[in-house]
C-alpha positions as CSV (number, residue, x, y, z in Angstrom):
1,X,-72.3,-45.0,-25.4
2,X,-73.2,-45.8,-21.8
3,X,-69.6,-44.7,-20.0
4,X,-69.3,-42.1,-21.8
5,X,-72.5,-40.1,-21.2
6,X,-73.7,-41.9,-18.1
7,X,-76.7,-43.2,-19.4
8,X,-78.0,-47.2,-19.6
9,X,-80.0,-48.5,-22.3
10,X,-83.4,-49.3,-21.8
11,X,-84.9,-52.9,-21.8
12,X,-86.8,-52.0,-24.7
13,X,-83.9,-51.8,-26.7
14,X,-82.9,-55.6,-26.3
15,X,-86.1,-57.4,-27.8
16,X,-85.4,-60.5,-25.4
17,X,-87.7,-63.3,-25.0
18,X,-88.9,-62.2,-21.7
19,X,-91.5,-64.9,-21.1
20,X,-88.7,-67.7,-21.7
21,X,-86.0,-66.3,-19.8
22,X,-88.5,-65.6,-17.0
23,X,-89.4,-69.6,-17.3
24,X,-85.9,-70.7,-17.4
25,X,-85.4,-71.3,-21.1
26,X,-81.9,-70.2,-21.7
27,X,-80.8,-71.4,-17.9
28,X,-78.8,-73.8,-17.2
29,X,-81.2,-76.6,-16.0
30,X,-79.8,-76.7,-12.2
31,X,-80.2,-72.9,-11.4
32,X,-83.8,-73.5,-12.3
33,X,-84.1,-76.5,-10.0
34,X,-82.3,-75.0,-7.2
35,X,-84.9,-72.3,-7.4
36,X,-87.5,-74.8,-7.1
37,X,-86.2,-76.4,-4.4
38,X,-85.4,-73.4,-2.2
39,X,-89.1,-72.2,-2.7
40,X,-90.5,-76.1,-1.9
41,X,-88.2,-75.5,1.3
42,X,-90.1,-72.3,2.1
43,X,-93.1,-73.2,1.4
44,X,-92.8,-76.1,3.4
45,X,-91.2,-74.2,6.4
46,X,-88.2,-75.9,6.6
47,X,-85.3,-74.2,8.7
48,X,-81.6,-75.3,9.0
49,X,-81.1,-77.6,11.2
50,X,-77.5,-79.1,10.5
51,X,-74.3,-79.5,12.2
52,X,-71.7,-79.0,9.6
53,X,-71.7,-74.9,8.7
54,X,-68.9,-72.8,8.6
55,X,-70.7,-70.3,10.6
56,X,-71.5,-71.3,14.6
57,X,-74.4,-73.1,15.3
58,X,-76.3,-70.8,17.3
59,X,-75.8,-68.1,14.4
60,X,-77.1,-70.3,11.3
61,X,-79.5,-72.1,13.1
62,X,-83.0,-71.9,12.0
63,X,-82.1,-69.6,9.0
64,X,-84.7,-70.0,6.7
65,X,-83.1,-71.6,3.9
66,X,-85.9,-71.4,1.0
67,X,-85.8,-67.5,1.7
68,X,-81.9,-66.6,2.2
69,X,-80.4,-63.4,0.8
70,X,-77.5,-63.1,-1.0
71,X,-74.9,-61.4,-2.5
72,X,-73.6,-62.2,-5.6
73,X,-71.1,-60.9,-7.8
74,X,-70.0,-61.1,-11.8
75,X,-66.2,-60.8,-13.1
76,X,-64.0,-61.7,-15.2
77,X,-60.7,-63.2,-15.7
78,X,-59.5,-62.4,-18.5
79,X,-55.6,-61.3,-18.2
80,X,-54.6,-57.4,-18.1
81,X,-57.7,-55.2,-19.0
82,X,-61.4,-55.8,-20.1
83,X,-63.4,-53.6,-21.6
84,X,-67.0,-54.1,-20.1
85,X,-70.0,-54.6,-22.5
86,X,-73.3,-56.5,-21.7
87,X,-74.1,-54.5,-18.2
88,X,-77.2,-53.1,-19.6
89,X,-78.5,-55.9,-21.3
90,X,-77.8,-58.1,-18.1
91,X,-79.8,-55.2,-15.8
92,X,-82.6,-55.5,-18.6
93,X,-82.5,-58.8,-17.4
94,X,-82.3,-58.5,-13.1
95,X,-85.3,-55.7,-13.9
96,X,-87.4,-57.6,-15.9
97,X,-86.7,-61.1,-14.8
98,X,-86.2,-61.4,-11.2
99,X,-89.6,-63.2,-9.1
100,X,-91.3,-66.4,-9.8
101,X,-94.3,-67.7,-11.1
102,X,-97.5,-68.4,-9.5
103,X,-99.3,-70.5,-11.6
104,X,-99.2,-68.8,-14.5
105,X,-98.9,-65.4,-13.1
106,X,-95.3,-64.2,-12.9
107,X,-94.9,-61.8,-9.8
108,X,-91.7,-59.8,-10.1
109,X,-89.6,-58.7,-6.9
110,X,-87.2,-56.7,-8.9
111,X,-87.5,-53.4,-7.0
112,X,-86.4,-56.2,-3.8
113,X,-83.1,-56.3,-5.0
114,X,-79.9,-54.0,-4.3
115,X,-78.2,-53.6,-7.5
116,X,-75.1,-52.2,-8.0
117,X,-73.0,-52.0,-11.9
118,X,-70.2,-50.2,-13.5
119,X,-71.3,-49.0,-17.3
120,X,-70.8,-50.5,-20.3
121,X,-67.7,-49.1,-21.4
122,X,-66.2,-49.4,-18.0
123,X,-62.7,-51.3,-17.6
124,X,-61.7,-53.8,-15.1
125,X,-58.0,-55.2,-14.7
126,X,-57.2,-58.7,-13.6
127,X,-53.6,-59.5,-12.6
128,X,-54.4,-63.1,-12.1
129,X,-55.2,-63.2,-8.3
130,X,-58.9,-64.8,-8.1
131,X,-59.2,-62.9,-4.2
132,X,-58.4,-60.2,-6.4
133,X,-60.8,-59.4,-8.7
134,X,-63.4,-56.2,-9.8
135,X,-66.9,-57.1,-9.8
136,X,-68.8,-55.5,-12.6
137,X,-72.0,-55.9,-10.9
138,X,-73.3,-56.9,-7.6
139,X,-76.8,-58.5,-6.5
140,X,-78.0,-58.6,-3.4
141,X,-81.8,-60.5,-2.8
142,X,-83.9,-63.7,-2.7
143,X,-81.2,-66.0,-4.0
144,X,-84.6,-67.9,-5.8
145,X,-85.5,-65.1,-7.3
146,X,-82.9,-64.4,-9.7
147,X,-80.1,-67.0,-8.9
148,X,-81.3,-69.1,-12.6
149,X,-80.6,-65.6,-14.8
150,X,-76.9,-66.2,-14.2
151,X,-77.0,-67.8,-17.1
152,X,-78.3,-65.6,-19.1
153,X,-76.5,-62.8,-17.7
154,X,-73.3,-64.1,-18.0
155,X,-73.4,-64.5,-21.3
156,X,-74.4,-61.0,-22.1
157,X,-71.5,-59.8,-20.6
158,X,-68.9,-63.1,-21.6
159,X,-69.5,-62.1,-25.6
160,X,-70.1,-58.5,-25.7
161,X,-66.8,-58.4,-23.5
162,X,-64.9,-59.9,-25.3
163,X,-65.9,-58.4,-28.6
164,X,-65.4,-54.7,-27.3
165,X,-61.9,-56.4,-25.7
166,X,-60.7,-57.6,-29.0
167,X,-62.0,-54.1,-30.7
168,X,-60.1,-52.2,-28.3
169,X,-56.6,-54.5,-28.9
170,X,-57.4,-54.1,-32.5
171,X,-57.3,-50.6,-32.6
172,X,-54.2,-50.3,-30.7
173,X,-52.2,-52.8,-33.7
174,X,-53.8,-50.6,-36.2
175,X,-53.0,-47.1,-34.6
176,X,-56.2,-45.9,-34.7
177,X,-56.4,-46.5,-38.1
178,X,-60.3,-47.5,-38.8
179,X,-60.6,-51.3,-38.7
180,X,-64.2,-52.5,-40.3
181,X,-66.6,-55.3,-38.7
182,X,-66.8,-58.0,-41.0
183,X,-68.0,-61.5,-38.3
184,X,-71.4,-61.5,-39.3
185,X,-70.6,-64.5,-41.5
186,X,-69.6,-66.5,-38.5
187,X,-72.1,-66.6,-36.2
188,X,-76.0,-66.8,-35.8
189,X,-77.7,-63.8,-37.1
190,X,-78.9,-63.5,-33.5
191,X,-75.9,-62.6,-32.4
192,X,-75.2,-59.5,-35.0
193,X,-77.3,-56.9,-32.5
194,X,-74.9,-57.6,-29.2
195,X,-71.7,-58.0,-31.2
196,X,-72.3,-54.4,-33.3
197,X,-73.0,-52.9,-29.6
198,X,-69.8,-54.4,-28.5
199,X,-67.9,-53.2,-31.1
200,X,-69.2,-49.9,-31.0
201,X,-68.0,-49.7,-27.0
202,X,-64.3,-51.2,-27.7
203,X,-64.4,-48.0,-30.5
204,X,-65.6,-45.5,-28.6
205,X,-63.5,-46.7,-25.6
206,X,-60.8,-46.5,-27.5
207,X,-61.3,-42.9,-28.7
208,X,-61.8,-41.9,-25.0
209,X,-58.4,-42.9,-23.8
210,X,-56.5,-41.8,-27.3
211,X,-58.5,-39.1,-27.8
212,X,-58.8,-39.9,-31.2
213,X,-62.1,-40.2,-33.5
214,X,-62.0,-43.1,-35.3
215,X,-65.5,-43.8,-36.7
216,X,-67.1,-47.5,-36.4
217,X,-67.8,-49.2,-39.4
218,X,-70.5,-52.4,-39.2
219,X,-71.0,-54.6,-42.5
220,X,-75.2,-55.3,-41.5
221,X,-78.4,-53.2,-39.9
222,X,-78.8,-55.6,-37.6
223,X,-75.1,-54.7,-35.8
224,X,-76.4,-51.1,-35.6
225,X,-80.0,-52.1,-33.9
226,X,-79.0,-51.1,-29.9
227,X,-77.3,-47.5,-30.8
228,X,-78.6,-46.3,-34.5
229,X,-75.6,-47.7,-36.2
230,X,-76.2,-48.5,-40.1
231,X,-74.2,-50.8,-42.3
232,X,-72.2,-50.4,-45.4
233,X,-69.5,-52.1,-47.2
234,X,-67.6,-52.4,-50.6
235,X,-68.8,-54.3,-53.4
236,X,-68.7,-58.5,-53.5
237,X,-66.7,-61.1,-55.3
238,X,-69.8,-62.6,-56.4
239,X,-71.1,-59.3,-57.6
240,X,-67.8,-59.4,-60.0
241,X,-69.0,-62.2,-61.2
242,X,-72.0,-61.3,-62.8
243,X,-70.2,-58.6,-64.7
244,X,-67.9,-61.4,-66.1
245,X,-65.1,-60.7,-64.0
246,X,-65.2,-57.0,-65.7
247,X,-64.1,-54.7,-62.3
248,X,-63.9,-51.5,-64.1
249,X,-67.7,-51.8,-65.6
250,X,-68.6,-53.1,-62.6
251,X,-67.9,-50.1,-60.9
252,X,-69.0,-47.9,-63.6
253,X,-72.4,-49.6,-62.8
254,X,-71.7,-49.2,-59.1
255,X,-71.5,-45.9,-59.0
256,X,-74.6,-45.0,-61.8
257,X,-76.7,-46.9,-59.8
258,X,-76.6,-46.7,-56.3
259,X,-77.5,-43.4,-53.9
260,X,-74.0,-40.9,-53.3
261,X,-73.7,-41.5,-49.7
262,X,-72.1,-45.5,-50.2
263,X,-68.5,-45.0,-50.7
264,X,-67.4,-46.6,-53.8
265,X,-64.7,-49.1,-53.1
266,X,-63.6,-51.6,-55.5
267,X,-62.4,-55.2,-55.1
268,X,-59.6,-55.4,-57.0
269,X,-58.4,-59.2,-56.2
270,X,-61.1,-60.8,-58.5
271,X,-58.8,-61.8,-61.2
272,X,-55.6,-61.5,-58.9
273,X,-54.0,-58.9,-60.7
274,X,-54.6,-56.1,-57.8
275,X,-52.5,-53.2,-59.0
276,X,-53.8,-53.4,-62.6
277,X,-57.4,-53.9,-62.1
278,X,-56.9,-51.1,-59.8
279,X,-55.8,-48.9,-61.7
280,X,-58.7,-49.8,-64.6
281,X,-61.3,-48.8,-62.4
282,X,-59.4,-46.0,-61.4
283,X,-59.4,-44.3,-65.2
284,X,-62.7,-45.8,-65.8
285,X,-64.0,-44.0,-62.9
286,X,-62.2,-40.9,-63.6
287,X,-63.1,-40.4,-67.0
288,X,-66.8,-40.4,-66.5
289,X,-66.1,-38.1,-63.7
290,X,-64.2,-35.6,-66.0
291,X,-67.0,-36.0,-68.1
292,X,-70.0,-35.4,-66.4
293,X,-67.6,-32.3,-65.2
294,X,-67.0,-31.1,-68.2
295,X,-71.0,-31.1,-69.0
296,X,-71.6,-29.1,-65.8
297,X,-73.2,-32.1,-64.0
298,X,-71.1,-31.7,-60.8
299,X,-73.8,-33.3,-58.6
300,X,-74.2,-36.4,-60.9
301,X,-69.8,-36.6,-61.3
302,X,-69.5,-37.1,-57.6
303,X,-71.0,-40.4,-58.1
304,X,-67.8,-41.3,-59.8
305,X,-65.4,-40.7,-57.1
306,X,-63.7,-43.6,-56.6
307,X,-63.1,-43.8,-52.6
308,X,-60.9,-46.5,-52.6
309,X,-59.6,-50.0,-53.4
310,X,-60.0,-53.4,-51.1
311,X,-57.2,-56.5,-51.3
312,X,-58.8,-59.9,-50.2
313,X,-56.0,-62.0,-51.9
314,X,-56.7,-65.5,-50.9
315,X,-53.8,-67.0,-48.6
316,X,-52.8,-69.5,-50.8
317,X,-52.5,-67.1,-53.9
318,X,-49.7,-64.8,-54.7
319,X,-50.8,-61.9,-56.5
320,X,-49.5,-62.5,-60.6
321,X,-48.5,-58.8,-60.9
322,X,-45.7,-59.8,-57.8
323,X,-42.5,-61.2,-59.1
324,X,-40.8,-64.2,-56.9
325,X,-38.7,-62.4,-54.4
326,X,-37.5,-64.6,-51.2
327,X,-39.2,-67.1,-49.4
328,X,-42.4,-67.0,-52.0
329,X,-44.9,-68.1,-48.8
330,X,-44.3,-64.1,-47.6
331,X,-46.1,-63.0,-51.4
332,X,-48.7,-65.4,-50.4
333,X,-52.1,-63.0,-49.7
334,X,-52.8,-59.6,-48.7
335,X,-48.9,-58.9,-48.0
336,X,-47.0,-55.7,-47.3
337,X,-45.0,-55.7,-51.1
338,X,-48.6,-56.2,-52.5
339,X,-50.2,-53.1,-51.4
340,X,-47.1,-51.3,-51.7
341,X,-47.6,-51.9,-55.4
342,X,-50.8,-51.1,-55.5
343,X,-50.2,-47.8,-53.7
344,X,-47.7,-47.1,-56.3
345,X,-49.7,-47.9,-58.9
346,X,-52.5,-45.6,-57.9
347,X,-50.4,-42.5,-56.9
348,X,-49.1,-42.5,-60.9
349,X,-51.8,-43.5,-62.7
350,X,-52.7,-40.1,-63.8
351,X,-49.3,-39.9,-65.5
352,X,-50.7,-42.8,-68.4
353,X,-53.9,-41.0,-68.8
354,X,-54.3,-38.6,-72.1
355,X,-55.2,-35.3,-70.1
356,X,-55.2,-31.8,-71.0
357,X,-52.9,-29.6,-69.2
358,X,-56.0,-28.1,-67.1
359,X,-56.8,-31.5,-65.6
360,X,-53.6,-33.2,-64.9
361,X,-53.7,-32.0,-61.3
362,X,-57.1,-33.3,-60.2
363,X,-56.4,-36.5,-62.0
364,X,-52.9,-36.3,-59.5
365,X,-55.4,-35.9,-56.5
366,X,-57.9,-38.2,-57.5
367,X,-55.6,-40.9,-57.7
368,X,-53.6,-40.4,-54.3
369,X,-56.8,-39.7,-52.4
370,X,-58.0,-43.2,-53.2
371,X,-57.9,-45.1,-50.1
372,X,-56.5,-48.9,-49.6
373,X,-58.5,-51.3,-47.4
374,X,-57.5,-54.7,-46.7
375,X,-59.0,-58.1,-45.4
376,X,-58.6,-61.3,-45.1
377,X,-56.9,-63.1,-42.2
378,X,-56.0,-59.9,-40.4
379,X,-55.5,-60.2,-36.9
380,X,-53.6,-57.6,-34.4
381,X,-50.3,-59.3,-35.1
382,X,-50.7,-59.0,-38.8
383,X,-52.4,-55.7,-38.6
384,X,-49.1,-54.7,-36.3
385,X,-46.4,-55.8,-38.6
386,X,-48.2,-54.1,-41.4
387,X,-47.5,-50.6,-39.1
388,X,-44.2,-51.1,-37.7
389,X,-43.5,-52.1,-41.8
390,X,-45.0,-48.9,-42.6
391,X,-47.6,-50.1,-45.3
392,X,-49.8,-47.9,-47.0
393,X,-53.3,-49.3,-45.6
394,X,-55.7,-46.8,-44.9
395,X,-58.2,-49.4,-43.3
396,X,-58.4,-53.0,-42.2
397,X,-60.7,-55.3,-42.4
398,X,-61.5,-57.8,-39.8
399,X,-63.7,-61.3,-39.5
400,X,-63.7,-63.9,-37.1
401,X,-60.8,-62.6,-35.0
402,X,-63.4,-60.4,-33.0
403,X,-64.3,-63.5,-31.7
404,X,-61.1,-65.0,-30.5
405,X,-61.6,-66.3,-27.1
406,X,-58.8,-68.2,-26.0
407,X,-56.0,-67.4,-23.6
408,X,-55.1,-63.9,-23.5
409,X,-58.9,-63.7,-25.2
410,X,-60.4,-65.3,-23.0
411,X,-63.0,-63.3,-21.5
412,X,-65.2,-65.8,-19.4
413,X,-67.5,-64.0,-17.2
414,X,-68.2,-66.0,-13.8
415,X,-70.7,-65.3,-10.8
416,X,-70.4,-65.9,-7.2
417,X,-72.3,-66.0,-4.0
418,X,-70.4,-64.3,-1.2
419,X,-72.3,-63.4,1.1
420,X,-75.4,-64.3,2.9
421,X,-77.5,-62.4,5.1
422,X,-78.8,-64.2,8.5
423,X,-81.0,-61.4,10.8
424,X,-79.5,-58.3,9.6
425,X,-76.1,-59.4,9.5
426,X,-74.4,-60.5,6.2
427,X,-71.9,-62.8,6.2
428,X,-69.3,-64.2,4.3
429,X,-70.0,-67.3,2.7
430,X,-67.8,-67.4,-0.7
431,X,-66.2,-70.9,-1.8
432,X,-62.6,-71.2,-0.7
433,X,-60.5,-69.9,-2.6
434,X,-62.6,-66.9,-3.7
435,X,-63.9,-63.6,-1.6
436,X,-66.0,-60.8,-1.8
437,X,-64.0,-58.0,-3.8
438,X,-65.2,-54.5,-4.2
439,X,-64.9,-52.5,-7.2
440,X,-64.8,-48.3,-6.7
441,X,-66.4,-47.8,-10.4
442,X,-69.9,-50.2,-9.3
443,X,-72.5,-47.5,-9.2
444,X,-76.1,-48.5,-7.1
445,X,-78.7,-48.7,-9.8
446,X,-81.6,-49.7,-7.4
């Protein structure tokens, strides 16, 4: 990723609609006619010529208004620390973006501007002071020329913040422990491409300040598109279904079927009896792998490793195999006495299995090797109560949560002019109550 080996990606990469975002498409309407008013001003010849400026007189007077620099900068201010994602895409965007149209020839002044950015990966902190902030990039130019991408860029940089944010916070409840991708459901398939980059920067972000290695897991293609990511998953309720509700033959089929490489997970909550059906498809699975074995097909028995096991008990369902205990809303779902079971259930399995002496150990490390993922509603204060609990989860799955974008979430991005340049002087010209802030990580890009 970008911070971490100083590199940017390419415009290619994003497969933007250039021509519309050059036309103003995506902006919002009054950047575009600003623009058209400043260059009516130039074009016209109009200078400044009134009274009320916050600058003297003799300084501002006769600036030519259709053709003012400035300097503009983008930050956040989300609370405590952000970590950046959508620089690149939003330079992809300066680069191939910035000029106007003449007729219907667009002439790009790009290589006018003075661009400065951090990298995608970078980290800003905001303690809440708006004089205060860290610019994560910084424009100066032809305020016409690229004041209507704001918009655009912006936005780049409001969702993929966030996303690699939430990623980052994720991974802190879990521990480290490897938490899969699973929004793509709940947004615009457009979307998947910047959100799986996103995610992939909060991981790999995360990995550089814990020096740790988890791995990223996406659930689509389309997640992986900007950095070669691919994506992967467990089986589906629905495919459940079409075996009749049969989990263990499902599986069996699973595992003839499709290539080694997917990891052969089982959801177990289909018929809400986790811990049995778990341990079905966990002698199912074992006995065709003793048996392909035991015929010296060891290539073709590895097919039959069963990886692990996935909980998505529905919130308003308590597992049947779980007795009444308490307050029965805490047995409600994916819960910490659930998977406990379940882990128990696994890690002795073997011990029911008619095995000959020689195999009784494998079928002891097949069982306890078999991982447990969860989902469903997680979120990090779940995610943390399941580790300070100390339940067995091995990985969590997580949905529309890497979208949360509301008070310590919120991650809006904003952009300001602070400066303007009259002769070769800049001034400052920010609104009151903001200023120009400098950030030591901006690096000049052009």
């Amino acid at each position: 990723m970008t911070f971490f080996d100083r590199s940017r990606l390419p415009a290619e990469t994003f497969d933007l609609d250039w021509e519309g975002i050059r036309r103003g498409v995506y902006a919002d309407k009054y950047f575009v006619n600003i623009a058209h008013l400043l260059a009516a001003l130039s074009e016209s010849g109009y200078t400044y010529d009134g009274e009320h400026s916050r600058l003297p007189n003799e300084q501002v007077h006769g600036l030519p208004v259709g053709e003012v620099q400035v300097e503009m900068q983008w930050f956040t201010r989300r609370p405590g620390t952000t970590v950046v994602a959508g620089v690149d895409a939003a330079l992809a965007i300066l680069r191939q973006a910035t000029g106007y149209w003449q007729g219907e020839r667009f002439i790009s002044t790009a290589n006018a501007l003075q661009v400065w950015a951090v990298y995608d990966g970078d980290t800003v902190t905001y303690s809440g002071n708006p004089q205060a902030v860290q610019p994560v990039l910084r424009v100066r130019g032809r305020y016409r020329d690229f004041g209507p991408l704001e918009t655009v860029t912006l936005g780049f940089l409001t969702r993929a913040s966030r996303i690699a944010t939430n990623t980052y916070q994720i991974l802190q409840a879990s521990r480290g422990k490897p938490v899969l991708f699973f929004p793509a459901r709940f947004d615009l398939p457009s979307a998947q491409a910047v959100d799986g980059y996103a995610y992939a920067i909060g991981v790999a972000r995360y990995n550089h300040d814990h020096d740790a290695q988890v791995q990223p897991f996406i659930s689509t293609d389309a997640q992986g598109a900007w950095w070669g990511g691919q994506g992967g998953g467990t089986t589906a309720h629905a495919y459940l279904a079409c075996f009749a509700g049969d989990i263990p033959e499902a599986m069996l089929a699973f595992a003839r079927t499709l290539p080694p490489e997917i990891p052969r997970i089982a959801l177990v909550d289909f018929n809400n009896a986790c811990a049995r059906d778990a341990v079905r498809v966990a002698g199912a699975m074992f006995a065709e792998y003793r048996r392909l074995k035991e015929a010296g097909q060891t290539e073709q028995a590895a097919r039959f490793r069963l990886f692990g096991v996935r909980l998505d008990t529905s919130g308003d369902l308590r597992d049947s195999g779980l007795t009444p205990l308490g307050d029965p809303k805490l047995d409600l779902g994916v819960n910490p006495r659930l998977v406990w079971q379940v882990r128990d259930a696994l890690d002795h399995a073997w011990e029911h299995w008619q095995l000959p002496p020689a195999w009784r150990e494998e079928a002891r490390h097949y069982c306890q090797e078999v991982k447990i993922v969860v989902s469903g509603g997680f979120r990090p204060e779940k995610i943390a109560l399941f580790e300070r609990l100390g339940v067995p989860v091995d990985f969590y799955g997580v949905g529309s949560w890497f979208y949360d974008n509301h008070g310590p979430t919120n991650t809006d991005f904003t952009a300001d002019v602070v400066r303007i340049k009259i002769g070769e002087t800049w001034h400052n010209m920010a609104k009151i109550g903001r200023r120009a802030c400098d950030n030591p990580r901006l690096e000049r890009v052009w």
